[in-house]
C-alpha positions as CSV (number, residue, x, y, z in Angstrom):
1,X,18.4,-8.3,-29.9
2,X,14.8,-6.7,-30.5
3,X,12.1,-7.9,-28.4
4,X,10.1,-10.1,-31.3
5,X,13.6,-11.6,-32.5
6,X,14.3,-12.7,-29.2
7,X,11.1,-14.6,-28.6
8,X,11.2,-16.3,-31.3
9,X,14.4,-17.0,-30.6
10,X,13.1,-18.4,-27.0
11,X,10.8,-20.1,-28.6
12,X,13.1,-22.0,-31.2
13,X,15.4,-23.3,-28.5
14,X,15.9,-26.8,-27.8
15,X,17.7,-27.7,-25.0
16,X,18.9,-31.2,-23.8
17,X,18.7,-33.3,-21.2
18,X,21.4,-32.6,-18.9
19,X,22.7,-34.8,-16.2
20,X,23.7,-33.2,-13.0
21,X,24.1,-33.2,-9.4
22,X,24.6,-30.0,-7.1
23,X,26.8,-30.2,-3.9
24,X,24.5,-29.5,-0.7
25,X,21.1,-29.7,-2.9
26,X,18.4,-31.1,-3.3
27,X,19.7,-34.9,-3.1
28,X,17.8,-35.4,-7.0
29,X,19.8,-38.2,-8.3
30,X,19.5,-36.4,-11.8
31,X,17.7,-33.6,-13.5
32,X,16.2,-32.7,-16.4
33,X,15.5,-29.3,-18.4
34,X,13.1,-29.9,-21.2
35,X,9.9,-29.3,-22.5
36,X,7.5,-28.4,-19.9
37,X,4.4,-31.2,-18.4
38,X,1.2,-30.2,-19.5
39,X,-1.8,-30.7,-16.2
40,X,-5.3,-30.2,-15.0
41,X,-3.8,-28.1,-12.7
42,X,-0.5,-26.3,-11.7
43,X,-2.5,-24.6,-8.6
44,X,-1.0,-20.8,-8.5
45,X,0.2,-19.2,-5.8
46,X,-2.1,-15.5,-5.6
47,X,0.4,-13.3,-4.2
48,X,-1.9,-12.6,-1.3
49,X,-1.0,-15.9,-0.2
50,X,2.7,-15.0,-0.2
51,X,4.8,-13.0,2.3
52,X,2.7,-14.8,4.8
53,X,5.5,-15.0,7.6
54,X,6.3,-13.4,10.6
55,X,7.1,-9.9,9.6
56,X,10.3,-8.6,11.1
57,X,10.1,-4.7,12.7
58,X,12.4,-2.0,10.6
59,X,14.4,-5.5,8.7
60,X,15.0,-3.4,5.6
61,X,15.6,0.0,7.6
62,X,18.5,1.4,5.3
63,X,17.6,-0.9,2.3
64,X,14.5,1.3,1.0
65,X,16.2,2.9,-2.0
66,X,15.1,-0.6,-3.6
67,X,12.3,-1.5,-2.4
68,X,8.9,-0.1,-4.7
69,X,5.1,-0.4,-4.7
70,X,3.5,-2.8,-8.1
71,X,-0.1,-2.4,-8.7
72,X,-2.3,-5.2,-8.3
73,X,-4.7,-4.7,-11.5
74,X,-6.4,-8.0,-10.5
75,X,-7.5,-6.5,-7.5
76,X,-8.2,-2.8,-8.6
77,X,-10.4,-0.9,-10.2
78,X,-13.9,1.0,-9.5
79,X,-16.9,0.7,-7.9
80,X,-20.6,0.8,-9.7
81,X,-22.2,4.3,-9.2
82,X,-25.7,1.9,-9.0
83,X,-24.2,0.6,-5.0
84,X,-24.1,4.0,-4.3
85,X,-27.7,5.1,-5.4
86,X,-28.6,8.8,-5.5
87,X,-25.4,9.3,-3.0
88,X,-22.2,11.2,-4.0
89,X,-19.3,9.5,-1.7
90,X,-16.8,11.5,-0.4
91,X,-14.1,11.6,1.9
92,X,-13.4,8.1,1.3
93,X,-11.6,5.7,4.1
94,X,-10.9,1.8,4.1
95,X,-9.8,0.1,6.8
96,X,-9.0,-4.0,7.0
97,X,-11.6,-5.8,9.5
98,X,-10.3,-8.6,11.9
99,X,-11.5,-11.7,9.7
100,X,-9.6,-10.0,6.5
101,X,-12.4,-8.5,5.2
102,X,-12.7,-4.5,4.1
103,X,-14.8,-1.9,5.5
104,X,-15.1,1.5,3.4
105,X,-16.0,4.3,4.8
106,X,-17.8,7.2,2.8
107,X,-19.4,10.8,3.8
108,X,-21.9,12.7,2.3
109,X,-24.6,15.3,3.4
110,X,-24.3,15.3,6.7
111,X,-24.2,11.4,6.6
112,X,-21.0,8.8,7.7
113,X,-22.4,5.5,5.2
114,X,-20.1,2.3,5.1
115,X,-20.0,-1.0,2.9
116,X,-18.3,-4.3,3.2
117,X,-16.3,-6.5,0.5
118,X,-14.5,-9.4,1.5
119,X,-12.1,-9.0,-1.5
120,X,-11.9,-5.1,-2.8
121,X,-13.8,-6.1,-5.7
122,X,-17.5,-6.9,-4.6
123,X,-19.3,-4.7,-2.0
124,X,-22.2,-4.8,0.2
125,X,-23.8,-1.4,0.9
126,X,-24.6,-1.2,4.9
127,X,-26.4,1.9,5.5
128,X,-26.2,5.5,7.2
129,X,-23.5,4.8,10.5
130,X,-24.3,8.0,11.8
131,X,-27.2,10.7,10.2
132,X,-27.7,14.4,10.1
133,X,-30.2,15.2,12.0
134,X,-32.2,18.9,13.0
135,X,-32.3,21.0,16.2
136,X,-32.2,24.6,17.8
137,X,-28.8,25.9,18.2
138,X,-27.6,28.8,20.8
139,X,-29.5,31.0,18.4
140,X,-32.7,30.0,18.5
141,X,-32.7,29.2,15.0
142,X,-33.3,25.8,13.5
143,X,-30.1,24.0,12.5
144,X,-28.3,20.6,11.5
145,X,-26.2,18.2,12.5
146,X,-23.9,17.2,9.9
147,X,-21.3,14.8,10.1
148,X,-18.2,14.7,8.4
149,X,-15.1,13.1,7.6
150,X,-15.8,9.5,8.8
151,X,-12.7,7.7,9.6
152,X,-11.8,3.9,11.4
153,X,-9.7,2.2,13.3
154,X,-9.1,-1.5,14.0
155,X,-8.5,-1.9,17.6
156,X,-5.9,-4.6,18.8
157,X,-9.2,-6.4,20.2
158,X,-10.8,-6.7,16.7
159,X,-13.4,-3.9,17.3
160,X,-13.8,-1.2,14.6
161,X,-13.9,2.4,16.0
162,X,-15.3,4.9,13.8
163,X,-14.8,8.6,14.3
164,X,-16.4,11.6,13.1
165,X,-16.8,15.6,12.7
166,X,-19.8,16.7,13.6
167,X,-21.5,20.6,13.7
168,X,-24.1,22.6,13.7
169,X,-24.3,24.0,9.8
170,X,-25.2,27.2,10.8
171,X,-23.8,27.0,14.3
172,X,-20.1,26.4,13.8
173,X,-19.2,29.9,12.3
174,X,-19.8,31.1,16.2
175,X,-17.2,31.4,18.9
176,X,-20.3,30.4,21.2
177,X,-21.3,27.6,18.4
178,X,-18.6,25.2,19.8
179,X,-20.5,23.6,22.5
180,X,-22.5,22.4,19.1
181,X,-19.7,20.7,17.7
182,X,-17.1,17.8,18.2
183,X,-16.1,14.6,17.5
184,X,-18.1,11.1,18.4
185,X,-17.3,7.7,17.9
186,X,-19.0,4.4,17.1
187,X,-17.6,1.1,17.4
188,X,-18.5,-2.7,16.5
189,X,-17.2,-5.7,17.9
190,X,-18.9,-7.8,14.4
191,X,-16.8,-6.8,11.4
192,X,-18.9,-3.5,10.7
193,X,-22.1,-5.4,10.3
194,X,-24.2,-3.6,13.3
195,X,-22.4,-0.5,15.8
196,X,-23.0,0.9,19.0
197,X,-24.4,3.8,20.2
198,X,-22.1,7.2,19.2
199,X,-19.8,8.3,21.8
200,X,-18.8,12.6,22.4
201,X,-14.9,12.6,22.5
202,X,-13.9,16.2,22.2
203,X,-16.3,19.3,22.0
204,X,-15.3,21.9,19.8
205,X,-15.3,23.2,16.2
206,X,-12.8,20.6,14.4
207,X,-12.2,19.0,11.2
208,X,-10.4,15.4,9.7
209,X,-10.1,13.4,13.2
210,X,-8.0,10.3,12.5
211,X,-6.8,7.7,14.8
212,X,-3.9,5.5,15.6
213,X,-2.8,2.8,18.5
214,X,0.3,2.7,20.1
215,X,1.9,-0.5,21.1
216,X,0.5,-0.2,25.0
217,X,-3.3,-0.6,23.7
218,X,-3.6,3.7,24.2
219,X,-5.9,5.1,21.0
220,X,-4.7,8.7,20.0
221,X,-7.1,10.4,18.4
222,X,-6.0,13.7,15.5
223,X,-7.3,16.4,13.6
224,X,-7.8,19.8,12.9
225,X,-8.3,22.1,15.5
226,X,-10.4,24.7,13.4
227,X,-11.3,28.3,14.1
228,X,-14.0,29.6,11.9
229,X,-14.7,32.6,13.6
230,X,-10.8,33.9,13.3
231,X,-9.0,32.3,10.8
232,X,-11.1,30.3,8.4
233,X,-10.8,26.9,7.6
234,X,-7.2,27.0,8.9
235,X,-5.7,26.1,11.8
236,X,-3.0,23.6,14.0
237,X,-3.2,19.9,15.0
238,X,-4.6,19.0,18.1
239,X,-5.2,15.1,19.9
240,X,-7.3,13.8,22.7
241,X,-6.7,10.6,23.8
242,X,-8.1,7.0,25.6
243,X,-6.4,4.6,27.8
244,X,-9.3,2.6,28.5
245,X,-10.1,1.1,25.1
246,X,-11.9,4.3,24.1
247,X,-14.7,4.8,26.9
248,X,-13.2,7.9,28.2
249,X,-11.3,10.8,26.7
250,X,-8.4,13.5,28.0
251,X,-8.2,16.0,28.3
252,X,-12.3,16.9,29.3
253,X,-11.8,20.5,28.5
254,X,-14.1,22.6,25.2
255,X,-12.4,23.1,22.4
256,X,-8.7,23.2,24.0
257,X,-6.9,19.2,22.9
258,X,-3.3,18.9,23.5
259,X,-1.9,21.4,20.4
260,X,0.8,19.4,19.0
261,X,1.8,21.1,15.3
262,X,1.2,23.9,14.1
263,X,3.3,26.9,12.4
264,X,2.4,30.4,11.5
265,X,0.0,31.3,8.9
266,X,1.4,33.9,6.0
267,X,-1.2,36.4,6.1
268,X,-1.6,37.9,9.6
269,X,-4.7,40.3,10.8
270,X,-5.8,42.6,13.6
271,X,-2.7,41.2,15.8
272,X,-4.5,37.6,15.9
273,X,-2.5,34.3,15.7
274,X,-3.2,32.4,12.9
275,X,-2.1,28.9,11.9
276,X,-1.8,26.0,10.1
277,X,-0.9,22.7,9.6
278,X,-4.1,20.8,9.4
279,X,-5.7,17.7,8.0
280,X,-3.4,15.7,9.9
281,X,-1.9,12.0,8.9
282,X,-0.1,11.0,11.9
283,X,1.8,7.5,12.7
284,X,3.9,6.0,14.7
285,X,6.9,4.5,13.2
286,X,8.2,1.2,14.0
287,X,11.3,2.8,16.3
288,X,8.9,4.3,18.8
289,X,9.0,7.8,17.1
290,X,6.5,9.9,15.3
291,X,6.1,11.6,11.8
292,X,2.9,13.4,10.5
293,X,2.4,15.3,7.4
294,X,-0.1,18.3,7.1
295,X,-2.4,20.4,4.7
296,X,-0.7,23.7,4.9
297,X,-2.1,27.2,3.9
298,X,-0.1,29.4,1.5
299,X,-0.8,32.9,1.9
300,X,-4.2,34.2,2.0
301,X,-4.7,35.0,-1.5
302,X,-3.9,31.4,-2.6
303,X,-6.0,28.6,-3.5
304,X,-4.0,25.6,-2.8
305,X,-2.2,24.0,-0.1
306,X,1.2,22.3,0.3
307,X,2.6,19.8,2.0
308,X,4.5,19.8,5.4
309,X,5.7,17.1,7.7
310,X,6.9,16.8,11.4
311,X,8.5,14.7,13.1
312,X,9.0,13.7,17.4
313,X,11.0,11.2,19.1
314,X,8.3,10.8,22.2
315,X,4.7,11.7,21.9
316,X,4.1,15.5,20.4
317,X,5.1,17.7,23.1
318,X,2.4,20.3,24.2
319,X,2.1,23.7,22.3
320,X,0.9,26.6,25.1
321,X,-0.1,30.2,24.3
322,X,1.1,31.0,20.7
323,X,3.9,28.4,20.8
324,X,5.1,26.6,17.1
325,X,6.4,23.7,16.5
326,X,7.1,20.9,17.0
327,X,11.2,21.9,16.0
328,X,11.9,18.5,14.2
329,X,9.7,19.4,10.6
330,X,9.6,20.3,7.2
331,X,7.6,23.3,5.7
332,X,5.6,23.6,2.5
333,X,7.0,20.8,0.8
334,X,4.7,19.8,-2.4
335,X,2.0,21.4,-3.5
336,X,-1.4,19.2,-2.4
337,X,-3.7,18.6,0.0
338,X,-5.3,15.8,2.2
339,X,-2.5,14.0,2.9
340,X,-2.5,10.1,4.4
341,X,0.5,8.4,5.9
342,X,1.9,4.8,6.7
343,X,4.5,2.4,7.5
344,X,4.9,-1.1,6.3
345,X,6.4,-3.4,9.3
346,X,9.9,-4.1,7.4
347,X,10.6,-0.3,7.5
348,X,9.2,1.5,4.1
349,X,7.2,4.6,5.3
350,X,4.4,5.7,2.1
351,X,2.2,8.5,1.9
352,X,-0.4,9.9,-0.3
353,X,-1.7,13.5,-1.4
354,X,-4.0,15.2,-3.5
355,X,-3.3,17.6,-6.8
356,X,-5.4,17.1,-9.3
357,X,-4.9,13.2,-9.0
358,X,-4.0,11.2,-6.1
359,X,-0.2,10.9,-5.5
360,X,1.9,8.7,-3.6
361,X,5.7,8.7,-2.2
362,X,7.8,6.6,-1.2
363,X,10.1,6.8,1.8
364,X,12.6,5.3,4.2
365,X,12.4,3.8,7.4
366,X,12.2,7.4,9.4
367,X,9.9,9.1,7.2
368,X,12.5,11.6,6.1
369,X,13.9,10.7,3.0
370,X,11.0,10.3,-0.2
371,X,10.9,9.6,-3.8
372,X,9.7,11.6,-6.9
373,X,5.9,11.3,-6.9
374,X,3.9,8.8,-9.1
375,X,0.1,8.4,-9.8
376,X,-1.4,5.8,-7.3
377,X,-5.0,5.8,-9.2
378,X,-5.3,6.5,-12.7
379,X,-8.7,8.9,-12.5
380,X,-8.7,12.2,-10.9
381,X,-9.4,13.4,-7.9
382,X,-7.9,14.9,-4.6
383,X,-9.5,13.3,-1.5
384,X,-8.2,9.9,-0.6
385,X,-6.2,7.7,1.4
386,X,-4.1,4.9,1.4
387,X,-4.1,1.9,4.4
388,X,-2.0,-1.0,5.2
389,X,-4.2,-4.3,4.4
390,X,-1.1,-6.5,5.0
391,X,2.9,-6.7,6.0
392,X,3.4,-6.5,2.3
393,X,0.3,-4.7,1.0
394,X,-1.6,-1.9,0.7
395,X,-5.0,0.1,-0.3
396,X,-5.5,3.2,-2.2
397,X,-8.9,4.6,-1.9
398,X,-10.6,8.3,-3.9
399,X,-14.0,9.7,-5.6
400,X,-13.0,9.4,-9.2
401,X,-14.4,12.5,-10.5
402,X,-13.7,10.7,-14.2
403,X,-16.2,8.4,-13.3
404,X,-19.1,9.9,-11.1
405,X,-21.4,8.8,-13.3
406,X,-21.2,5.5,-13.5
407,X,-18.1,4.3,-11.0
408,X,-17.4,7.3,-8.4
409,X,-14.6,5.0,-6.4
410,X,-11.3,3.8,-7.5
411,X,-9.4,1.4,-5.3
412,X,-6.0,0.3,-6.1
413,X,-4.2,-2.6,-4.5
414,X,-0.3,-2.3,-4.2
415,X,2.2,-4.7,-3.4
416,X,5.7,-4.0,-1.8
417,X,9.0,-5.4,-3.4
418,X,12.2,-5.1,-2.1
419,X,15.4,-7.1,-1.2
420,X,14.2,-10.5,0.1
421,X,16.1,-13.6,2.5
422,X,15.8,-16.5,0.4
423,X,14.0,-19.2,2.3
424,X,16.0,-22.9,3.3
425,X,13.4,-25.5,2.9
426,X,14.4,-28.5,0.5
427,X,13.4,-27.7,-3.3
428,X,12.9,-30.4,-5.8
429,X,13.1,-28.9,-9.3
430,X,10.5,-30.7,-10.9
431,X,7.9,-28.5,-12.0
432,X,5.9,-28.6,-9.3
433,X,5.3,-25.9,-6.3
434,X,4.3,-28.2,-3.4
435,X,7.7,-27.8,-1.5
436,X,7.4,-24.1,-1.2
437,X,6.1,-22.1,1.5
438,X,3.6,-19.1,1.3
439,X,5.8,-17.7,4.3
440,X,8.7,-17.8,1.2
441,X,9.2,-14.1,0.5
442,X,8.1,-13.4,-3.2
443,X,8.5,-10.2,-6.0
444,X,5.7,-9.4,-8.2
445,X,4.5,-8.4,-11.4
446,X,0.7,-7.7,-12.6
447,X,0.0,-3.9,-12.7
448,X,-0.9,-4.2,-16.6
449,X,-3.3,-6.7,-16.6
450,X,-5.0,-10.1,-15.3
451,X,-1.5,-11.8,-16.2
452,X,0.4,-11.5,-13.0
453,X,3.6,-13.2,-12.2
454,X,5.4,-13.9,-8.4
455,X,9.1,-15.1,-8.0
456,X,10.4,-16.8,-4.9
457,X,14.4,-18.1,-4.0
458,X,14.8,-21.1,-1.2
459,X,18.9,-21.9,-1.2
460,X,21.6,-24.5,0.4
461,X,24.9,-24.2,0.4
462,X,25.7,-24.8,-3.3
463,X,22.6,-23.6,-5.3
464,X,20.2,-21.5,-5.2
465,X,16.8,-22.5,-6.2
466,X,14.3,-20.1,-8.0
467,X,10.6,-20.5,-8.6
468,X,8.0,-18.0,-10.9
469,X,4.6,-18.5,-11.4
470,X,2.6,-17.2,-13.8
471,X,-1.3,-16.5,-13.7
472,X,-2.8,-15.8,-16.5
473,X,-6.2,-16.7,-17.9
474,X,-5.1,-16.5,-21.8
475,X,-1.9,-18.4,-22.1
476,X,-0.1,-17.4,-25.4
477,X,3.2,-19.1,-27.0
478,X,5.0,-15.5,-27.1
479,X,4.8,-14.7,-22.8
480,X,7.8,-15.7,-20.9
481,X,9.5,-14.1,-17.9
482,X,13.4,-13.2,-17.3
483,X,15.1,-13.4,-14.0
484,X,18.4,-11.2,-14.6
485,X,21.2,-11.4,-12.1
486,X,23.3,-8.8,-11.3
487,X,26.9,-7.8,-9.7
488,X,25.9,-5.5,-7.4
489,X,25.7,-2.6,-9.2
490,X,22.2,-2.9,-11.0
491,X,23.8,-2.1,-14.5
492,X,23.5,-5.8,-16.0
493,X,27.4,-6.1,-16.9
494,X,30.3,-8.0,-14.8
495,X,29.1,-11.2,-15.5
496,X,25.6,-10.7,-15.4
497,X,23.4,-13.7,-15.8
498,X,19.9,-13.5,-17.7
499,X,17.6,-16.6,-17.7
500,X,14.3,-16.4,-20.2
501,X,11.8,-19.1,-19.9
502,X,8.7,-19.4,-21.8
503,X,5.2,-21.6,-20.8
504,X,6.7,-24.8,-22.8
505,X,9.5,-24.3,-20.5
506,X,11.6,-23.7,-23.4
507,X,15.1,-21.1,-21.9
508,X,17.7,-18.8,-22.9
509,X,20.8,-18.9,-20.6
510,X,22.7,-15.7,-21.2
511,X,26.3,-14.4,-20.0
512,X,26.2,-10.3,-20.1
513,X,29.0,-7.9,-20.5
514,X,27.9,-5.1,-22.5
515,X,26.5,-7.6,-24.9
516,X,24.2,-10.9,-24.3
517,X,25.3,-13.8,-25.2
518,X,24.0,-17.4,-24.9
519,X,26.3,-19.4,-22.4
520,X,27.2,-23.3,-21.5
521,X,25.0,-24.5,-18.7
522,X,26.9,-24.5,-15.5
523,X,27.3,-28.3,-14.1
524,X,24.2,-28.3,-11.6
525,X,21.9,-26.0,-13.1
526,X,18.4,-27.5,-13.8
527,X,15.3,-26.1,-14.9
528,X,11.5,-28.0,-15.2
529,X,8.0,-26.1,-16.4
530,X,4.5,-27.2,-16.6
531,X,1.3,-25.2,-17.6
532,X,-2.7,-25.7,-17.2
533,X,-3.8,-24.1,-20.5
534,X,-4.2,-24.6,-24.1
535,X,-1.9,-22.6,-25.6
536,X,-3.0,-19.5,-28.1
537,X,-6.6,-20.3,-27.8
538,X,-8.8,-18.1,-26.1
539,X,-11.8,-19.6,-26.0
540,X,-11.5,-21.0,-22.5
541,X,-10.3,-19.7,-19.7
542,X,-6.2,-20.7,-18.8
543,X,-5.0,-21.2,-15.1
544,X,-1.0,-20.1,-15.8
545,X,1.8,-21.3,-16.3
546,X,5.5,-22.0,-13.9
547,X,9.2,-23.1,-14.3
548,X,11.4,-23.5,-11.7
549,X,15.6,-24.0,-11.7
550,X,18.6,-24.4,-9.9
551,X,21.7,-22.6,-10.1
552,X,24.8,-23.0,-8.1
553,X,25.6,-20.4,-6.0
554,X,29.0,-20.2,-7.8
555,X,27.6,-19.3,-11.5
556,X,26.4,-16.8,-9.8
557,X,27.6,-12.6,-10.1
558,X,30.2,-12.0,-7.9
559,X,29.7,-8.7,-5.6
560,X,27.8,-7.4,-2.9
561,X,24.6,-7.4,-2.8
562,X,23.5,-9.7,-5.6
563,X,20.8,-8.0,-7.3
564,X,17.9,-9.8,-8.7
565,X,15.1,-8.3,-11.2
566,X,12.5,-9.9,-12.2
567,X,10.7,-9.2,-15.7
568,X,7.0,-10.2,-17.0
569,X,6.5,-9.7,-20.7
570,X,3.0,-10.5,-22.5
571,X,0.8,-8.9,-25.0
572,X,-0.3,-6.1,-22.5
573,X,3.5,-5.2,-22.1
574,X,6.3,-5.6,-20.6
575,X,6.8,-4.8,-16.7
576,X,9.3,-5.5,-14.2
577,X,10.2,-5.2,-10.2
578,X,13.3,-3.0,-10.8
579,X,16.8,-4.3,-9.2
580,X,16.4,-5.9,-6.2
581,X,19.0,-7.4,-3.4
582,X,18.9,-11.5,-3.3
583,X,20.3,-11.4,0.7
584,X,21.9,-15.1,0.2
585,X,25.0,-15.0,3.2
């Protein structure tokens, strides 16, 4: 059926009251499915709200093949050049504050500046964190102190600790300029409002620190372990380290860390070692182990980098003398740069690159296993980095070189879908979201525009009970959403069920095998809408739009899993979570 015939056919459908009771459900003494209740308010549930619970460590480990990342367009988009003032930001860096709010973190000219927004959308410019500043290096000559490639952490106590590069402009080309470079630190215990004095963590010519926390409160600190005055900007991965919260580092020796990765460089000259493996994004995964991924050089004629990745079941051992490794890694995998890397608690591992636009991937539960590459930001540019903002969330951060003029940054917002546990709190199917929990695990839709959909399951033992709501500030008689049941195999045949309802709460109930075809209502299947909004009139602004059924679990698609997607159609298209796995034994 083409897509206009069957909304109007949606549209044209009248369906009556049916009187029905569902072994083990809600207790309703009868239900009706009809035209939907029209209210002041239907009070949506933003999917920020949702996914609330307690997040279980590695639950989907060997279930990430599903699971997907949906833009969240509400909460996306650029920042005005005019907060940014005659500054170019680069090197940009967000990090989630203890009271929710979000710190970003920007570099330029020698200069670590940050700002604060309490929703991604509207920031507050704070000022110069740490600033360039002049002095005499071991020349005699007059140099600066630039700092560079401003990162954060949020510590398990709530403080912010903010790292840096810094070196002597002129000084860090020298063998005997690395007294004059390092890495400091700044922290603040008030949400990035005011920060302490800078801290010296590591002396030595460096580049990109970033830092994690392990689980026993220890801060690991990353980055490049640069030698100018042999091999360039390349080089291998070193760490320092704190056990005390960050007020002393090991090892206290200049410009020799603890070398963890590294491999051997393509071009070799004069007999010296060269390396690489730089820039790194380091993690560590939910079972205890670790993965990075690195910048890697080439060859020496090349202009571009590619991506590697490594991988330890303890902490990095130590690499002495010209020792590679670690053993456990991947070389020269996809051509980028700057790469940044996470891990959502149920398991799903993502990371992000540059080339030519900022990329993201996918991956499973050991950060092995990754999926083709997709566009996380529609503007170009290289240098970014995505963050976990959430147990089901995420932030993608770059200078939009489409838009330096007039909106340099580009943030997008994802949200995770994959295989959800219904919930087993008593549903009434009347139209109304009151009985549901924001701990309910949800799906999403709204990477096209300000109409955004969530879906939510709660079961007993006869039905299961299913619940979308649909935001949207210009209501029109055409939207509706499907939910589409499948057998197992994601393919929409064997008995595959398709409900359509539209904001009138006007349905399709469809059988599929091959074809779709309209179907009798199963004894105990109920279904109730309501909507805030007047209807094809764009003049004022709608609140959205919800229906909510019942099934029994026996009308259901035999097979394991049941697969579930979840569909979104509108006038700015139509967009869907993909097959997911409805976990219902």
């Amino acid at each position: 059926m083409a897509f206009f015939d069957y909304i109007g056919h949606l549209c044209g459908v009248v369906v009556a009251a049916v009187m029905v009771s569902c072994g083990g459900g809600s207790g309703d003494p009868e239900e009706y499915t009809g035209p939907a209740q029209k209210r002041t308010s239907v009070e949506m549930t933003p999917i920020s709200q949702l996914n609330s619970g307690e997040a279980i460590r590695d639950s989907h480990a060997g279930l990430t093949a599903r699971s997907s990342l949906m833009l969240d367009a509400r909460r996306s988009g650029n920042v005005a050049k005019s907060l940014f003032g005659d500054i170019d930001p680069g090197y940009l860096r967000i990090v989630r504050t203890a009271d929710g709010s979000f710190l970003m973190i920007y570099t330029s000219d020698g200069y670590v500046y940050t700002m604060l927004s309490p929703d991604l959308r509207d920031w507050t410019p704070q000022g110069a964190v740490l600033e360039k500043f002049y002095y005499t290096n071991f020349l005699g000559e007059r140099d600066a102190r630039w700092y560079m490639n401003g990162d954060a952490l949020l510590l398990s106590d709530g403080t912010i600790l903010l790292s840096a590069s810094y070196r002597g402009f002129h000084a860090y080309a020298y063998e005997e300029g690395q007294k004059e470079c390092g890495i400091v630190t700044v922290c603040s215990t008030d949400g990035g409002r005011t920060w302490g004095e800078p801290q010296e963590i590591y002396h030595g010519t460096n580049w990109e620190p970033m830092m994690i926390q392990i689980p026993s409160g220890q801060i690991q600190c990353y980055f490049s372990e640069s030698r100018p005055w042999i091999s360039g900007g390349h080089s291998g991965s070193g760490m320092v380290w704190s056990d005390d919260n960050g007020k002393t580092w090991q090892p206290d020796r200049l410009g020799n860390p603890r070398t963890v990765v590294r491999q051997k460089y393509i071009h070799h000259d004069g007999g010296l070692s060269l390396y690489t493996d730089q820039m790194p994004a380091v993690i560590r995964l939910n079972n205890g182990s670790y993965a990075g991924i690195f910048e890697s050089a080439v060859q020496e004629t090349s202009s571009y980098h590619k991506i590697s990745m490594a991988w330890s079941p303890e902490l990095w051992p130590e690499l002495t003398g010209d020792e590679l490794g670690p053993a456990d890694r991947a070389n020269n995998l996809y051509r980028g740069s700057a790469p940044s890397l996470l891990q959502f608690p149920s398991g799903e591992t993502v990371f992000s690159y540059g080339s030519t636009y900022l990329y993201g991937r996918i991956g499973d539960e050991t950060a092995h296993n990754w999926s083709d590459a997709f566009k996380l930001l529609k503007g170009k540019g290289s240098m970014g980095a995505i963050e976990l903002i959430g147990s089901h969330e995420m932030a993608a951060i770059m200078h939009d070189s489409d838009k330096t003029a007039t909106a340099p940054v580009g943030i997008g917002v994802y949200v995770l879908n994959h295989d959800i546990t219904p919930s087993t709190h008593a549903v009434t199917v009347d139209g109304r979201n009151g009985d549901w929990s924001c701990e309910d695990e949800a799906l999403f839709v709204g990477a096209l525009s300000e109409k955004q959909a969530t879906l939510r399951f709660s079961k007993d033992d006869g039905c299961l009970y299913v619940l979308a709501e649909v935001s949207d500030e210009e209501v029109r008689a055409q939207d509706f959403v499907t939910v589409t049941f499948g057998d197992g195999t994601g393919t929409g045949t064997g008995g595959a069920l398709r409900i359509s309802s539209d904001c009138r709460g006007s349905f399709v109930y469809e059988r599929g095998d091959g074809d779709w075809n309209e179907a009798a209502l199963p004894k105990g299947f109920a279904l109730r809408g309501a909507y805030n909004a007047t209807i094809d009139d764009n003049s004022d602004l709608d609140e959205g739009w919800l229906c909510e059924f019942r099934i029994p679990l026996s009308a259901l698609p035999s097979g394991e899993p049941l697969l579930a997607d979840f569909t979104l159609h509108n006038a700015a298209g139509t967009e869907s979570t993909g097959w997911k796995g409805i976990i219902i034994n």
